[in-house]
Backbone as numpy.savetxt, mean C-alpha at the origin, in Angstrom:
# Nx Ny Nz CAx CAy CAz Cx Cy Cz
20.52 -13.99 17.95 20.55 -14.18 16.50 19.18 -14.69 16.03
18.30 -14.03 15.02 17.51 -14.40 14.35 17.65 -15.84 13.68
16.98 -16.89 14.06 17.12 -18.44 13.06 16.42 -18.05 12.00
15.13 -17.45 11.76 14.52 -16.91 10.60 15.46 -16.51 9.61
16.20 -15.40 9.59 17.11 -15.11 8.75 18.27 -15.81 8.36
18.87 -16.68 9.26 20.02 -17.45 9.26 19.44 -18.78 8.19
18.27 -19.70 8.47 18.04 -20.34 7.52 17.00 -20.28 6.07
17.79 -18.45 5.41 16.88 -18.10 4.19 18.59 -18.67 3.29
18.08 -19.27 2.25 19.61 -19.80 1.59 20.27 -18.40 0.63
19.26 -17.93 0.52 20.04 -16.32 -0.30 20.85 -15.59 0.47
20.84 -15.70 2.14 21.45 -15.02 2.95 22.97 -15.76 3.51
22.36 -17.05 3.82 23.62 -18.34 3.52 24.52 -18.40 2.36
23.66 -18.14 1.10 25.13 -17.98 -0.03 25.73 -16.83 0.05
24.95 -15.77 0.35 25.91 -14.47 0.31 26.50 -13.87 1.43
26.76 -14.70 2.83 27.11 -14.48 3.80 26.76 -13.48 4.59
26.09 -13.86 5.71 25.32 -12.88 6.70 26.57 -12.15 7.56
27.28 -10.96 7.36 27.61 -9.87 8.20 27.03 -9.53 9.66
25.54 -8.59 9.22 24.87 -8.44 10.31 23.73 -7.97 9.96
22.85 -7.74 10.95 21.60 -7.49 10.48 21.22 -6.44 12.04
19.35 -5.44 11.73 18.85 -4.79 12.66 17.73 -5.24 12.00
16.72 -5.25 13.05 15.14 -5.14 12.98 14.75 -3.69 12.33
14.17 -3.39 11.66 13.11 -2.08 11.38 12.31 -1.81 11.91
11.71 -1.07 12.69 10.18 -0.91 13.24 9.45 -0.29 12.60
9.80 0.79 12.17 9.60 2.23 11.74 8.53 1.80 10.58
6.75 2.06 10.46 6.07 1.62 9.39 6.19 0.74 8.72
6.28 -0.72 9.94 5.78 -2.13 8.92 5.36 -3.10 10.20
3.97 -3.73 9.26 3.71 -4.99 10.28 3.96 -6.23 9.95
5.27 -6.55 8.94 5.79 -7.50 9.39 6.95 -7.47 10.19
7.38 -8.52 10.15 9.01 -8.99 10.57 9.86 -8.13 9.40
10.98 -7.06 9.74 11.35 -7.12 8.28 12.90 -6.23 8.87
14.19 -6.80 8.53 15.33 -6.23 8.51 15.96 -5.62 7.80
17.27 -4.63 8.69 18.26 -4.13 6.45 19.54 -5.48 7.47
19.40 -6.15 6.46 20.60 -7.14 6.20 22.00 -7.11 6.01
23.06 -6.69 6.31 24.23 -6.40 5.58 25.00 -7.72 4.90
25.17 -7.91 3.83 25.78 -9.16 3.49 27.33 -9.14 3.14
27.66 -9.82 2.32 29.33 -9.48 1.89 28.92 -9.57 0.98
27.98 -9.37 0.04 27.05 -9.06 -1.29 27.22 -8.03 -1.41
26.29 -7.66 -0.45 25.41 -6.17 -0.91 24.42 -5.83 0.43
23.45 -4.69 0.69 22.76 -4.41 1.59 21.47 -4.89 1.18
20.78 -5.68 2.29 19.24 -5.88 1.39 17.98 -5.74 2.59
16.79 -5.34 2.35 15.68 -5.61 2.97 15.07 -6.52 3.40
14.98 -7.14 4.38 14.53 -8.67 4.05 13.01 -8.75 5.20
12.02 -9.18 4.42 11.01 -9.13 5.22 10.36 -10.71 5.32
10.03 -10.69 6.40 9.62 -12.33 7.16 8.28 -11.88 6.94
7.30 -12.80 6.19 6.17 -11.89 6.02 4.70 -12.16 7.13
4.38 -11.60 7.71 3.25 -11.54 8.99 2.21 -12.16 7.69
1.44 -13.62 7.92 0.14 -13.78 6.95 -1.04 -13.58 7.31
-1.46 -13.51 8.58 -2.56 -13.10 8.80 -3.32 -11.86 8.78
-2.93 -10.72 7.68 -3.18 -9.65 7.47 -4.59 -9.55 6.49
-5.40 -8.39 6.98 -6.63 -8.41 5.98 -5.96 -7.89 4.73
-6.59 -8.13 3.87 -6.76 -6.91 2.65 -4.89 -7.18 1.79
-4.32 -8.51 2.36 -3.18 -9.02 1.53 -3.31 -10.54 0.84
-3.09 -10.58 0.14 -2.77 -11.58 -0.44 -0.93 -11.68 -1.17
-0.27 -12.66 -0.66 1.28 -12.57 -1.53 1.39 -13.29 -2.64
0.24 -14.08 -3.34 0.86 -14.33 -4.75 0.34 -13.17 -5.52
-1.09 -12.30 -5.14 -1.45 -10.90 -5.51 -0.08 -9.97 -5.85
0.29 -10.18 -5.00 1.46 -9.13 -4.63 2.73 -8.99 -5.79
3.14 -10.77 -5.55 4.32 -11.05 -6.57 3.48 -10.62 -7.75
2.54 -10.85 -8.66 2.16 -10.23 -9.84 2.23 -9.03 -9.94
2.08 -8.16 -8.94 1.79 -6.79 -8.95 3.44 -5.97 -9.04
4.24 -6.61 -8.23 5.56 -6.72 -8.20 6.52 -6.95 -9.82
6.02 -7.96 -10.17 6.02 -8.38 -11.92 5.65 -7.11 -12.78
4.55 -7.14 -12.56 3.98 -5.23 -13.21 4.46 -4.41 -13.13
5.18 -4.05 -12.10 5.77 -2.91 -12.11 7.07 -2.78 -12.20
7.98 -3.80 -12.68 9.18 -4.20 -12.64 9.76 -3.16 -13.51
9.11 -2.82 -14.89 9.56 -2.51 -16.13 9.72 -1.00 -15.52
8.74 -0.19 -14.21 8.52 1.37 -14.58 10.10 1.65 -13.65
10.84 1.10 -12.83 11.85 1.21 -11.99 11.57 2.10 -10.78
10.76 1.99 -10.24 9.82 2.71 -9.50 9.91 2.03 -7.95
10.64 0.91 -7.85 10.55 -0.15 -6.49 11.66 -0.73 -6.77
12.39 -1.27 -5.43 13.39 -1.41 -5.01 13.55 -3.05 -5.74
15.17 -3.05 -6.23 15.16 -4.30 -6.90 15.09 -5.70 -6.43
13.70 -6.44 -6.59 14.08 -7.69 -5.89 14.84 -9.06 -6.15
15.66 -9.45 -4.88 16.58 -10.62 -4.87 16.12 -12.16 -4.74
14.59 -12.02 -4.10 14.07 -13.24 -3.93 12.85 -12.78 -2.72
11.93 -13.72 -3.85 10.68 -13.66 -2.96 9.80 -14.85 -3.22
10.04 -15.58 -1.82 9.68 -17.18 -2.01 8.21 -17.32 -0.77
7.28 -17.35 -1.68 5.78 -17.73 -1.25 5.95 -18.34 -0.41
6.46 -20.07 -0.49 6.47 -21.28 -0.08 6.80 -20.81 1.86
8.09 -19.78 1.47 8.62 -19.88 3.09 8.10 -18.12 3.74
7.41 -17.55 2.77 6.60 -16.36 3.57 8.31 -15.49 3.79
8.77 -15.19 2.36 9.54 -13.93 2.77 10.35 -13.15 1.49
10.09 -12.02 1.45 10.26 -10.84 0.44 12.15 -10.16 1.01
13.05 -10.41 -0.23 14.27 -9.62 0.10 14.57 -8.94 -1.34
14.67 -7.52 -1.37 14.67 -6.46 -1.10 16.17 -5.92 -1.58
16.87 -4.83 -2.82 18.09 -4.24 -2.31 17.18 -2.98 -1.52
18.63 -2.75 -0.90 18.62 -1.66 0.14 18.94 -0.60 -0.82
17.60 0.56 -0.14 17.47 1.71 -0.48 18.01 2.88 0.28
19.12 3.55 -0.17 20.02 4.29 1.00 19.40 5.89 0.84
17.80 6.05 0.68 17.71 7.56 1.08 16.29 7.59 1.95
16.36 8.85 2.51 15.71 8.59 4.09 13.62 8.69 3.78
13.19 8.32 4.68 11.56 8.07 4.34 11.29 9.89 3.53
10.15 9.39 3.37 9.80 11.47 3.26 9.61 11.98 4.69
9.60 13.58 4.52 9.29 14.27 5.98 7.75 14.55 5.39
7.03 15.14 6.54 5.60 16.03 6.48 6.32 16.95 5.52
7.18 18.19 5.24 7.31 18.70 4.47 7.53 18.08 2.86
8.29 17.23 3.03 7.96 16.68 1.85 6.99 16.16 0.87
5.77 15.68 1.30 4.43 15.41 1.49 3.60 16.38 0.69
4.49 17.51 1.36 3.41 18.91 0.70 4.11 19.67 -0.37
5.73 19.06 -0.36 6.13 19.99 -1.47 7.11 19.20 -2.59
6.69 18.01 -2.25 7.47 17.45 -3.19 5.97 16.06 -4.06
5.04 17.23 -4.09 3.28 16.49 -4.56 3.49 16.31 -6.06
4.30 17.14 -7.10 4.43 16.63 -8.47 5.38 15.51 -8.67
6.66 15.47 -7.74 7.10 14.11 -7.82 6.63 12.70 -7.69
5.65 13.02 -6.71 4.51 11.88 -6.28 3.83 11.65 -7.55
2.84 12.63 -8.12 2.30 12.63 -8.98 2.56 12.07 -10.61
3.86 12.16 -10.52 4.81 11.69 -11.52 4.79 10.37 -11.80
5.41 9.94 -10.83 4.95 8.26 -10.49 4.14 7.23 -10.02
3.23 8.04 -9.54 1.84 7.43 -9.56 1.10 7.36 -11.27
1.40 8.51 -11.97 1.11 8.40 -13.40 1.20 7.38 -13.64
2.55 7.11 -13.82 2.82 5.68 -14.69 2.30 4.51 -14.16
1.80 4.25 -12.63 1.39 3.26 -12.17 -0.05 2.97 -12.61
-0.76 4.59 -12.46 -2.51 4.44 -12.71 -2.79 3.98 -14.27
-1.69 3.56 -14.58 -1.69 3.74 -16.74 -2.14 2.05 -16.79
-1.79 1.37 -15.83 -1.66 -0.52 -15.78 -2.47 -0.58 -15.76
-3.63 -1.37 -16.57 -4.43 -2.42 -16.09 -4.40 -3.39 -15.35
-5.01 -4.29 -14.34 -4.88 -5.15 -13.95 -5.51 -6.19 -14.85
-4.87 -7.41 -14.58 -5.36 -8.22 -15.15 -6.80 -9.10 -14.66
-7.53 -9.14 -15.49 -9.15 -9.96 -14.53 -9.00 -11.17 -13.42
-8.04 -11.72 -13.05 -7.43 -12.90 -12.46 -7.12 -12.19 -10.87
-7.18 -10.90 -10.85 -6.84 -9.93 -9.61 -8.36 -9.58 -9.14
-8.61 -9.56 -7.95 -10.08 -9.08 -7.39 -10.57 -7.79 -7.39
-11.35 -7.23 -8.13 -11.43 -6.13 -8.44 -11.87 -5.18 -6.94
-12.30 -4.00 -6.94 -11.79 -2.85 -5.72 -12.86 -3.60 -5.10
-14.06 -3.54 -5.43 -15.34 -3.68 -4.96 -15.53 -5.13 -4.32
-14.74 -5.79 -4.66 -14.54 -7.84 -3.82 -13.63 -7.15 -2.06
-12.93 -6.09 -2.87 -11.65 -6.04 -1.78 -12.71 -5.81 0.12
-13.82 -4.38 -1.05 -14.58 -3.74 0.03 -15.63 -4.57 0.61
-16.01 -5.61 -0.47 -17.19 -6.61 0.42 -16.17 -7.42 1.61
-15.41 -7.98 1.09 -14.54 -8.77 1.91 -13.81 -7.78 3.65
-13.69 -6.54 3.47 -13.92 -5.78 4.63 -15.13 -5.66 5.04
-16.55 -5.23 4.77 -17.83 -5.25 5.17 -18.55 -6.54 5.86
-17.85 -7.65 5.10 -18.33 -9.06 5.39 -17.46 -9.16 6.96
-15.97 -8.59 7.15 -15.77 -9.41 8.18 -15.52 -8.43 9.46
-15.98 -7.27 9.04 -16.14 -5.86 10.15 -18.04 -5.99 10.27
-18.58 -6.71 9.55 -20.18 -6.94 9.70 -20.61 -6.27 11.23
-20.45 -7.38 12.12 -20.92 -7.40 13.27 -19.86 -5.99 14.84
-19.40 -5.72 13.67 -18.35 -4.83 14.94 -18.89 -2.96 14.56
-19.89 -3.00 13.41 -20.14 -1.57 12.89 -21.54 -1.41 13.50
-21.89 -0.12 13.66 -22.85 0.62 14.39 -23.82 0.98 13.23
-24.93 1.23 13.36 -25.67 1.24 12.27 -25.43 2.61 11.30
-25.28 3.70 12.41 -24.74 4.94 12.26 -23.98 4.94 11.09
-23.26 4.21 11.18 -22.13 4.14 10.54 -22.42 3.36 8.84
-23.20 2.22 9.19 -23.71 1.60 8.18 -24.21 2.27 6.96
-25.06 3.13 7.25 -26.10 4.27 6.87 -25.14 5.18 6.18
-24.35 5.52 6.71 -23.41 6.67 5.84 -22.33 6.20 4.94
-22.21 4.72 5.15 -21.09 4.22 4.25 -21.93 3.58 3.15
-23.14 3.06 3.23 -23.63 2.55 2.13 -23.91 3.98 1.29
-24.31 5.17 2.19 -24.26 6.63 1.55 -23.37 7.01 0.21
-22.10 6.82 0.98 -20.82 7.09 0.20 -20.46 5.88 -0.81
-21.31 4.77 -0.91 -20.42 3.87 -1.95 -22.26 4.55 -2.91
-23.36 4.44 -2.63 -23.95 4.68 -3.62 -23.90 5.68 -4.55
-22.94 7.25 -4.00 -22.71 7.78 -4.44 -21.63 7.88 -5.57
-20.36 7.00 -4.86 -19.71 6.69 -5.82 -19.92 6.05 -6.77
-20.88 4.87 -6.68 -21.23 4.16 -8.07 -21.95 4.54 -9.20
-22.26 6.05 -9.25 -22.87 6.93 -9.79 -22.23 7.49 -10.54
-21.13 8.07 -9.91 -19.72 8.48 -10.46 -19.11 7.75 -11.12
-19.24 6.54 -11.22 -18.32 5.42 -11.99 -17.45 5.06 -11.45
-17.13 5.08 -10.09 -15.89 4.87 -9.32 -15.60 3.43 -9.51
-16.45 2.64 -9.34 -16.12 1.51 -8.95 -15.97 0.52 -10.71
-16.28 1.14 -11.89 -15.86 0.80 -13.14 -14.62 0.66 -13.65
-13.61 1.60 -12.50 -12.24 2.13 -13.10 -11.27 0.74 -12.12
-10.39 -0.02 -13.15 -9.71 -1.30 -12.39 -8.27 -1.15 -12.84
-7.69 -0.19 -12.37 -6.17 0.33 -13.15 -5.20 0.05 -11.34
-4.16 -0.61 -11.82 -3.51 -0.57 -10.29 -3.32 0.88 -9.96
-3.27 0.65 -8.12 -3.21 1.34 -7.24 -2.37 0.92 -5.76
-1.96 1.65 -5.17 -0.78 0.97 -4.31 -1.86 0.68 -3.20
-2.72 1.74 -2.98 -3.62 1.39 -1.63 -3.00 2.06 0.11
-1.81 2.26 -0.03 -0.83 2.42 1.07 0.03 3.26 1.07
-0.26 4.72 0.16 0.69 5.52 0.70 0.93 6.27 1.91
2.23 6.77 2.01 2.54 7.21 3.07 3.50 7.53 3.27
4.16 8.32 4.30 5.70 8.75 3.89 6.61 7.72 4.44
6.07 6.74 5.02 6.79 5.45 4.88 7.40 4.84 3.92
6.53 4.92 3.27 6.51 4.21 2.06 7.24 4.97 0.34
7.29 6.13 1.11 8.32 7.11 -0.38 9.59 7.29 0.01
10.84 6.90 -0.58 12.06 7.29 -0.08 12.76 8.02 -1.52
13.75 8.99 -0.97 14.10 10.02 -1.96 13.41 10.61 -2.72
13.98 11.39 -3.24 13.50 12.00 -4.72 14.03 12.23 -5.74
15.23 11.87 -5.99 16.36 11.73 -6.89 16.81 10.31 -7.07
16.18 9.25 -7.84 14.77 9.19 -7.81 13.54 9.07 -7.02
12.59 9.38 -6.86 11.45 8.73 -5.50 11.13 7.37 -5.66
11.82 6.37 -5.06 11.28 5.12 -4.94 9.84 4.87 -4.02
9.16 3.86 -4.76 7.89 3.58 -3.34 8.07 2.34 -3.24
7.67 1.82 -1.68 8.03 0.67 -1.30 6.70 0.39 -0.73
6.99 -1.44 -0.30 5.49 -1.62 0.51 4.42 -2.09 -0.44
4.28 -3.25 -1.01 3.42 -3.16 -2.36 2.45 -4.08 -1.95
2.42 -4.69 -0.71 1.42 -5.65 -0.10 0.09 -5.42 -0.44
-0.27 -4.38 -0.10 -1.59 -3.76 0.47 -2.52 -3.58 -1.59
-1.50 -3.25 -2.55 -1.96 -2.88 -4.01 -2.51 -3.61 -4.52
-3.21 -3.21 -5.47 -4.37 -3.70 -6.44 -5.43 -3.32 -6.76
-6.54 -3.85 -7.55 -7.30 -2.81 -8.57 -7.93 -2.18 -7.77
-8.54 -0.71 -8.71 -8.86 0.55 -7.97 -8.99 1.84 -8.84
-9.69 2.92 -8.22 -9.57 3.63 -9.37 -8.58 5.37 -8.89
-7.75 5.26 -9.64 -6.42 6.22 -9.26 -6.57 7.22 -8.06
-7.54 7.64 -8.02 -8.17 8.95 -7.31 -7.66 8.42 -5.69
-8.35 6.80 -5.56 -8.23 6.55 -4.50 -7.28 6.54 -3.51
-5.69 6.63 -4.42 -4.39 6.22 -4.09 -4.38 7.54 -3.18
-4.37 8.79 -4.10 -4.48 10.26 -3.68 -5.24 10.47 -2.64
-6.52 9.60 -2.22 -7.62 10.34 -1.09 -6.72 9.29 -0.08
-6.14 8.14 -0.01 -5.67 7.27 0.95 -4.26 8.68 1.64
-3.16 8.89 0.60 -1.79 9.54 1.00 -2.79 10.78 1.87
-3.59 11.53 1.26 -4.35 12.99 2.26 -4.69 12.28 3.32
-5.56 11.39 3.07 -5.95 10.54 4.93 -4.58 10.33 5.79
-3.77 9.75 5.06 -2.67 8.98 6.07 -1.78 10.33 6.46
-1.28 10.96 5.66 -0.36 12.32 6.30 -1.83 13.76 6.92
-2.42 13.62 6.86 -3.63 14.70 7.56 -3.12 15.74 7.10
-3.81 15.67 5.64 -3.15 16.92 4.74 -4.66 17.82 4.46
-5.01 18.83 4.09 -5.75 19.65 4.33 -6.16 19.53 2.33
-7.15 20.24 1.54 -7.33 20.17 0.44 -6.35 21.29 -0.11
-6.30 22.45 1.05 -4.79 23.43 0.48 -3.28 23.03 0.40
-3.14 22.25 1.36 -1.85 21.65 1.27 -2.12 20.69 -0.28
-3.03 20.26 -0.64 -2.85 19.16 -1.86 -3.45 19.38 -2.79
-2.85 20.56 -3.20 -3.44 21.32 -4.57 -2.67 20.41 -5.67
-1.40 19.75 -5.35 -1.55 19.54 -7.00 -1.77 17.93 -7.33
-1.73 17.37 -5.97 -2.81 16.08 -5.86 -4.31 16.53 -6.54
-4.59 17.34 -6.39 -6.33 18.10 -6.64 -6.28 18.34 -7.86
-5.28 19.19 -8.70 -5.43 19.27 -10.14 -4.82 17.71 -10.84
-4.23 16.96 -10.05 -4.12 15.45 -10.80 -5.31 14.80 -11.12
-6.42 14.65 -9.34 -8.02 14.51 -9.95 -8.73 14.66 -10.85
-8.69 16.01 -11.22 -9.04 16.88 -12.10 -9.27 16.41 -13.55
-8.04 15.47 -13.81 -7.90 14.69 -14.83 -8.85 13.67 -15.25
-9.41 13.33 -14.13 -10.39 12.15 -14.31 -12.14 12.87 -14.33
-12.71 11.83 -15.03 -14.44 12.27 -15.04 -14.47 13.11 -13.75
-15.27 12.92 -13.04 -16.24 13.87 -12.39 -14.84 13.65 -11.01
-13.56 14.16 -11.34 -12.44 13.83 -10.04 -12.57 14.62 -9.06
-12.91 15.51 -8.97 -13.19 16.32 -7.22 -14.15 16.04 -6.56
-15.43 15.47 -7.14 -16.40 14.66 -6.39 -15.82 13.76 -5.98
-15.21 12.61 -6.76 -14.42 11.07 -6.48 -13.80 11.49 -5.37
-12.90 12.73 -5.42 -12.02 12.22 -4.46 -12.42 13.01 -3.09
-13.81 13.73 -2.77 -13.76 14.16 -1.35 -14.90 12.92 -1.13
-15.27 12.13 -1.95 -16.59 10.93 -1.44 -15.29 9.85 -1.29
-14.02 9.83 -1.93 -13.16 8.70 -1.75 -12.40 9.24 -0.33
-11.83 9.88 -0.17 -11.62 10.88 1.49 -12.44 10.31 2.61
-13.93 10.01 2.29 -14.91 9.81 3.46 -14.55 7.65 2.98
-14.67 7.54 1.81 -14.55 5.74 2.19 -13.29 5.41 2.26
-11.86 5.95 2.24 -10.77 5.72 3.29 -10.79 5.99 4.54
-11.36 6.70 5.35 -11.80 6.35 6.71 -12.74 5.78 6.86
-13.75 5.27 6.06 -15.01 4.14 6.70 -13.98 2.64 6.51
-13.20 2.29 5.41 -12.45 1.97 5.17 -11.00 1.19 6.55
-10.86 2.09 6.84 -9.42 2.20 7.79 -10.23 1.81 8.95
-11.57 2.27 9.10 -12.23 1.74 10.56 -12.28 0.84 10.41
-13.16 0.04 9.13 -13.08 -0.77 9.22 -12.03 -1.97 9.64
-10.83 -1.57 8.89 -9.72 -2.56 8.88 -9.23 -2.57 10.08
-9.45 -1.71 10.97 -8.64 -1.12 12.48 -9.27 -2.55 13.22
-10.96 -2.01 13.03 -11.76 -3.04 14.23 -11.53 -4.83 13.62
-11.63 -5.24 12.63 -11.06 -6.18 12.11 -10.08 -6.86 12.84
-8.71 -5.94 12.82 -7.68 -6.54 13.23 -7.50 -6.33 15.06
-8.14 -5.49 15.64 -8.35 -5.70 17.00 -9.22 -6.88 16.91
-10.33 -7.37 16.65 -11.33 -8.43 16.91 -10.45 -9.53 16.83
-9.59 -9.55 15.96 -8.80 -11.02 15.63 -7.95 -11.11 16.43
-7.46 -9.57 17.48 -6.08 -9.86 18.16 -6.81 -10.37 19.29
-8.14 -9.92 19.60 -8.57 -10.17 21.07 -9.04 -11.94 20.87
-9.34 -12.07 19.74 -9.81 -13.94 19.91 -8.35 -14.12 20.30
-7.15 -13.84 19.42 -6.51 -15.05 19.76 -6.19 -14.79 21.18
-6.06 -13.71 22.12 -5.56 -13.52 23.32 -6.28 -14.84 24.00
């Protein structure tokens, strides 16, 4: 028996049934709960993660409350590091889905890229020094050279002017159904400029520019968007390296 879960008091008033671990695309602790309530998500939250912050999160969570777009939450208490969640009863997306269900995506990412963030949130460009600052010493110069490449380019483009939320983390983890498509996973979100959300989901499912034609005419929408998004394509993998070697460096200190 989990003591973690046994002493959350939302799970104590509504009587714990039973519970399973999740594995399946998450690095925290995080279960589906069965209560004599109701079914819920309940995640124990891992804090030593780059590129999160959880009072970030709860605001961002707040924001998006109104579009019904994320699963309804029951309680999410900073103090004890844990997010619960109702349970969402339809299954992750497939790779096919990915590629053919791209205007549903598109749909609801709309309404998300429409938010401003508020100035009190760290804008994209704090997010990327704060990866550069602590992947510093683990990058090859090689590498250096072509990523300062790709952000000078973008700042040309105006990329880094645009501060409208962004999830940061799609994936077909993270989309369930489509009647409605809920997205889950909101850790990783915050300011950014829309395009990016789109070049992150092509990186993470290894989708081709033909498979994501109508991700491509969503770009389209924005200033100079097909430049943005094959120079945003190349800084989600300078990006993801970064964050990769990061979190190996930190696993090997603590070993």
């Amino acid at each position: 028996m989990n003591t973690d879960l046994l002493q959350i008091p939302e799970i104590q008033q509504a009587g714990l049934l039973s519970y399973k671990k999740i594995c399946a695309g998450t690095i925290n602790q995080t279960f589906l709960v069965n209560t004599k309530q109701d079914k819920w998500i309940v995640r124990l939250n891992n804090t030593a993660i780059a590129g999160i912050n959880r009072k970030h999160e709860a605001l961002i969570l707040d924001l998006i409350k109104p579009l019904n777009i994320s699963p309804k939450i029951i309680a999410n208490n900073l103090q004890r590091e844990y997010l619960i969640t109702k349970y969402i009863a339809q299954s992750n997306w497939s790779q096919q889905d990915c590629i053919n269900q791209q205007q549903l995506l598109i749909n609801q990412l709309t309404k998300i890229h429409q938010i401003d963030l508020p100035t009190k949130l760290p804008k994209f460009s704090h997010r990327l020094e704060q990866y550069q600052q602590d992947a510093r010493h683990l990058l090859g110069n090689d590498f250096k050279i072509k990523h300062q490449k790709t952000i000078q380019k973008l700042e040309v483009l105006g990329f880094f002017n645009t501060h409208k939320l962004i999830h940061f983390d799609l994936n077909h983890h993270n989309l369930l159904g489509t009647n409605p498509l809920t997205i889950i996973d909101w850790e990783f979100a915050g300011s950014g400029h829309p395009i990016f959300d789109c070049a992150i989901f092509i990186h993470n499912q290894q989708l081709n520019l033909r498979q994501s034609k109508t991700i491509v005419c969503y770009c389209r929408n924005f200033l100079n968007g097909e430049a943005i998004l094959k120079l945003s394509m190349d800084l989600v993998k300078q990006m993801f390296s970064m964050w990769a070697k990061i979190g190996l460096s930190k696993a090997l200190v603590s070993i």
